[in-house]
N, C-alpha and C positions, 0 to 999 in steps of 0.2 A: 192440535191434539197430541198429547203426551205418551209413552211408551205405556203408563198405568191405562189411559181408561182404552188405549186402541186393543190390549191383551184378550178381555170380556170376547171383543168383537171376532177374533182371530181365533178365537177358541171356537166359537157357534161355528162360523165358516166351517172350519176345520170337522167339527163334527156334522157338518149338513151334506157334505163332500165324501166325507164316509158313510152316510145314511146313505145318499144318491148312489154309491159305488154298489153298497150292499143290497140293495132296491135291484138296482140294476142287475144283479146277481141271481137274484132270488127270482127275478123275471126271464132270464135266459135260462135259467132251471128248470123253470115251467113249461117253457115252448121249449124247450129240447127234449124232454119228458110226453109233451101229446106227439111232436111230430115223429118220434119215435111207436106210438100208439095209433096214432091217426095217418101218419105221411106228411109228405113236407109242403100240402097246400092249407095249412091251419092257417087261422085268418087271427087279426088282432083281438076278433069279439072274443070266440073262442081261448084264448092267450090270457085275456083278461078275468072270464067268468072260472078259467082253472085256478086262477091266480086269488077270486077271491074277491074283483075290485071292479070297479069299471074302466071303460076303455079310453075316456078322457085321461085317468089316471095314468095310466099305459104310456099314454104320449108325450108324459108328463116326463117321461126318461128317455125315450125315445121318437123322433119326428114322425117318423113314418113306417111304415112295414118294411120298408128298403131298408134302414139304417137299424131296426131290427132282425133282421139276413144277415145283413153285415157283421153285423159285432157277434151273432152268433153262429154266424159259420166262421169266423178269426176263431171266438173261443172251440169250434169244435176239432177243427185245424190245429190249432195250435197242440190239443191234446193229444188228435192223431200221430204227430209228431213227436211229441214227448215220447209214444209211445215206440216208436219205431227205432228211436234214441234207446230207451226201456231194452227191446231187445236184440239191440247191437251188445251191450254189456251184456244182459245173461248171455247170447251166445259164446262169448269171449268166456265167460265164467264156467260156461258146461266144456267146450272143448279143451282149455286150459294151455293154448295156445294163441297166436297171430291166427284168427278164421281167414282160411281163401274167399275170395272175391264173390265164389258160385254160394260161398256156406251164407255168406253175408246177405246175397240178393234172394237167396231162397227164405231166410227168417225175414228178411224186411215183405216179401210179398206173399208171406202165408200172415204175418202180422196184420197186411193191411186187405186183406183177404177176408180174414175172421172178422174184423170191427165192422165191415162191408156188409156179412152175413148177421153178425148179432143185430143190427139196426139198419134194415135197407132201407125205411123213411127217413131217418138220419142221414144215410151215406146219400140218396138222392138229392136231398137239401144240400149237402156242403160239395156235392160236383156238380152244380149250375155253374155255369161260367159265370165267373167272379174274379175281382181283384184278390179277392182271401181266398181262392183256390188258386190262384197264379202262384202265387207267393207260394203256400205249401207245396207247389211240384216243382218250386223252382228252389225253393231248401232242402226238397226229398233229393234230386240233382244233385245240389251240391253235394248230398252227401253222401253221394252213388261213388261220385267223382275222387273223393278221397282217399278210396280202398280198391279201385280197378289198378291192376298191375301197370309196371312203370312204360315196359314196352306199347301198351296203348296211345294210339297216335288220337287226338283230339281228344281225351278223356268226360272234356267237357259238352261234346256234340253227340258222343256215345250214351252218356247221363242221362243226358233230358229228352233222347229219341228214345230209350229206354223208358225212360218213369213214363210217357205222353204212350206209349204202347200198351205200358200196366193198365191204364188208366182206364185207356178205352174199353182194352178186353176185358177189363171187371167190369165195364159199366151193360156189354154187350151179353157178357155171361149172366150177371144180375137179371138182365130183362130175358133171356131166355131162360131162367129157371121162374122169372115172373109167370112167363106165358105157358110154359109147362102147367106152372099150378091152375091156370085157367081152364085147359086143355083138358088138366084130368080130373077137375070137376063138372066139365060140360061130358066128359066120356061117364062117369060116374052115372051122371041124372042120364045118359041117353043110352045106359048096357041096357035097363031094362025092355026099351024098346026093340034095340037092334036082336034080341033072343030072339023077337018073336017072328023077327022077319023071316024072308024066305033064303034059307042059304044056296038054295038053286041061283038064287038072282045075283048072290054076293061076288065082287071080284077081290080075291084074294092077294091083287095086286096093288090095291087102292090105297093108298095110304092115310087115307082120309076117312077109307069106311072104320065106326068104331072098332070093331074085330081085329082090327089088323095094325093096332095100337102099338105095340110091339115092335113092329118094323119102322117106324120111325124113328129120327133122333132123339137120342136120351141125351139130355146135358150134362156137363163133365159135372163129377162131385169137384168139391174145394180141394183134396188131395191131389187130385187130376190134372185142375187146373195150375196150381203150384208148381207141380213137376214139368208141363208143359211149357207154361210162361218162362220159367229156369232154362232147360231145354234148349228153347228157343232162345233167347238172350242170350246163353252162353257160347253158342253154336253161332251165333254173331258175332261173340268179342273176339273169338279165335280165328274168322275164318280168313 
């Protein structure tokens, strides 16, 4: 076969390669878009009937649900990351200096704070232990490790017990302001009952009884936690 007629064939490839990439695109669009809506246990039917197609089809770009996780929790990673990249430079850009260490790890963990809150079926999807979450805490590391001062003895062990600390405590704080909103729509539907009870009977030390709502913990806002996490880390690196 000659350079003429093989060209025809090389051309179809070429553009069935770019339909499948853009296929593929348009489908990690869609399940990123419900699990954002739904949470991150959307199933491939669902995936499919948002999509428009059926679920044969689905598979047709991807094996299995696994390797659909995969490639988009990579692509949701990988953004998160851009974005953290994103505001290392504005920081650099607002102060209009070299930012210290504290300024750098306070924008990198209100950044990845906020994306956590805009989308928590999102954010629970892409921190399932995964290879494509290894990688992202082990690049966010590296690039902890860059900008911690020179005097820092192991810069690299400091990085990644840092970022695996951020990680948890978002993931901890997340489920406590999950369970809050539980909380205070079971206190919601249950004030009108507790009115009617008898406050002779009530212990005002119960933490439990609706009334005494209040004396419980409130979870920190994102401002809080930001200031804290910083705080903390940095009361680490110095001490």
């Amino acid at each position: 076969m000659n350079a003429t007629t093989q060209a025809p064939v090389d051309g179809r490839s070429a553009r069935w390669a770019r339909h499948r990439e853009e296929r593929r695109a348009e489908l990690l669009d869609v399940a990123r878009h419900l699990i954002h809506e739904q949470g991150p246990d959307v199933t491939m039917e669902d995936i499919a009937a948002a999509s428009g197609t059926s679920k044969s089809i689905v598979y047709r770009y991807f094996e299995d649900k696994a390797q659909l996780q995969r490639a988009l929790g990579r692509s949701i990673l990988s953004t998160m990351h851009g974005k953290l990249l994103e505001e290392m430079r504005a920081l650099e850009a607002r102060v209009g200096r070299e930012p210290e260490a504290d300024e750098r790890i306070h924008a990198m963990i209100r950044a990845y704070v906020e994306t956590a809150q805009r989308s928590p079926g999102v954010y629970r999807f892409v921190t399932r232990p995964s290879d494509g979450l290894n990688h992202f805490l082990s690049s966010v590391s590296r690039l902890v490790a860059t900008f911690l001062p020179a005097e820092i003895p192991a810069p690299q062990v400091w990085a990644h017990g840092s970022v695996g600390f951020v990680e948890r405590a978002v993931d901890v704080w997340m489920t406590d302001h999950d369970t809050s909103e539980i909380s205070e729509a079971s206190e919601t539907a249950d004030a009108s009952h507790a009115s009617h009870a008898s406050h002779a009977s009530a212990d005002p030390t119960d933490p439990t009884d609706p009334g005494n709502a209040a004396q419980r913990t409130t979870p920190l806002t994102s401002d809080q936690l930001v200031t804290h996490l910083v705080t903390w880390l940095m009361k680490g690196l110095h001490a």
